[in-house]
C-alpha positions, 0 to 999 in steps of 0.5 A: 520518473513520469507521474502515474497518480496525480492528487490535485488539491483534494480536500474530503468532508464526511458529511453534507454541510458544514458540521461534518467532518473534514479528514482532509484539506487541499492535498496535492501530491504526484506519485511517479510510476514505479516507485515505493511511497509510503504515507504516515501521519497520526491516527485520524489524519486521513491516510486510509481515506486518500488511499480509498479515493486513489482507488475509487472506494470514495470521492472526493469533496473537491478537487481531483486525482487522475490515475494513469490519466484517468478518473480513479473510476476509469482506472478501476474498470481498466484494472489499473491497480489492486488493493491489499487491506489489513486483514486478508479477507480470503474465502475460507471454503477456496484453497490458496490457488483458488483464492488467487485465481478468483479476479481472473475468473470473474474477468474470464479468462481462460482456464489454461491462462489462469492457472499459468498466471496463477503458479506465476503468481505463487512463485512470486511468493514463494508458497507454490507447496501451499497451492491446495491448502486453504486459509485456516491451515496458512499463518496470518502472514501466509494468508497476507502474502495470498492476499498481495498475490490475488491483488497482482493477479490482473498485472495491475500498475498500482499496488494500494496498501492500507496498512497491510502488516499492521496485525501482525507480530514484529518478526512476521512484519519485518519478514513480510516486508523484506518479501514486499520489497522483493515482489516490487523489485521483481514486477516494479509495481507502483505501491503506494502504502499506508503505515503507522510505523517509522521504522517500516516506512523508511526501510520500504519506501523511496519516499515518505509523505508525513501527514498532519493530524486532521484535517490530513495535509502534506507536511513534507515528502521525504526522500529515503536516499538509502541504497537498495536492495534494502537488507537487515544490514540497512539499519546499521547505516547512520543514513537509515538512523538520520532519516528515521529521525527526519521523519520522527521530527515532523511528526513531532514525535521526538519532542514527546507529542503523542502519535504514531510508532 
């Protein structure tokens, strides 16, 4: 796969001299076009903050990131990419159709194409009966599924996903992941998504960059060989179990240190 965000030792200091705090030292990383990468490391360590510097929500104290071979602000303007956070953040007074078609108003375009992109985009999420309704009379991963779909609604290459599941219970956690894999699978978006969770990062992803405590660095990518499509059977396969332990052994969990799920 050719490389679609590229992370050339960045390092990032909350801060303006010496005394601030630094969250990350030296990363460097390339994300290929196409792919499910997930970054984990423990709380602190400065995934969040890597994820808000790919889309220009922050910038980084030295080094660079290159977005589909632009700047990260070059890449917003041009809609490379949508962003999804932990909470869904909708607007309350629009209704689930609405809330989707927002972007696409505020890039005007027109009334015909929008609601075609829209019913395109509930289709994908399966929530086409839930059109009309609006946020209060959906479920937390109801509301998170119209969040994906308001993300997907410019067609962006890059999907960013600041632990998206994580306020949610285990059973809507593992649904929604399932449903995740199926948007990805059928849009072959590039998602890059932040998780406190082993378990969700080796069933999701193609690979897995484990990150240190602060200041955050790259410990190791790894590569999660296991065959697609990913189902409830996966975690049946002694594979799924050895690399659960590989990610556990690098993050140092399996030698009783504190640190993520």
């Amino acid at each position: 796969m050719d490389t679609l965000i590229k992370i050339e030792s960045v390092s990032k200091r909350y801060g303006h001299n010496h005394d601030g705090v630094l969250a990350l030292r030296d990363v460097s990383l390339d994300i290929r076009a196409g792919e499910f990468l997930s970054i984990i490391g423990p709380s602190g360590c400065g995934k969040s903050t890597l994820l808000k510097m790919i889309g220009d929500l922050l910038a980084p104290s030295s080094g660079r990131i290159l977005v589909n071979g632009k700047t990260p602000a070059d890449a917003r303007r041009a809609r490379e990419y949508g962003i999804v956070f932990q909470s869904p953040t909708l607007m309350e007074w629009r209704t689930v159709a609405r809330n989707i078609e927002l972007p696409l108003e505020i890039v005007g375009m027109p009334r015909e194409e929008r609601h075609a992109r829209v019913h395109a985009l509930l289709d994908l999420i399966r929530l086409c009966d839930f059109a009309t309704r609006y946020p209060a009379e959906l479920s937390a991963g109801m509301q998170m599924q119209v969040a994906i779909a308001r993300a997907l609604a410019n067609q962006p290459r890059i999907l960013l996903m600041d632990e998206p599941f994580g306020a949610l219970d285990e059973i809507t956690r593992e649904r929604l992941g399932r449903e995740l894999l199926d948007v990805w699978t059928r849009t072959r978006v590039t998602i890059v998504f932040v998780t406190h969770s082993v378990p969700e990062a080796v069933r999701l992803s193609d690979r897995v960059a484990v990150m240190s405590s602060r200041p955050g660095q790259i410990k190791r990518i790894v590569e999660i060989d296991l065959p697609r499509p990913r189902t409830a059977a996966t975690r049946d396969l002694p594979r799924y179990w050895e690399l659960l332990r590989e990610v556990r052994d690098v993050l140092g969990l399996n030698e009783g240190q504190d640190g993520v799920c």
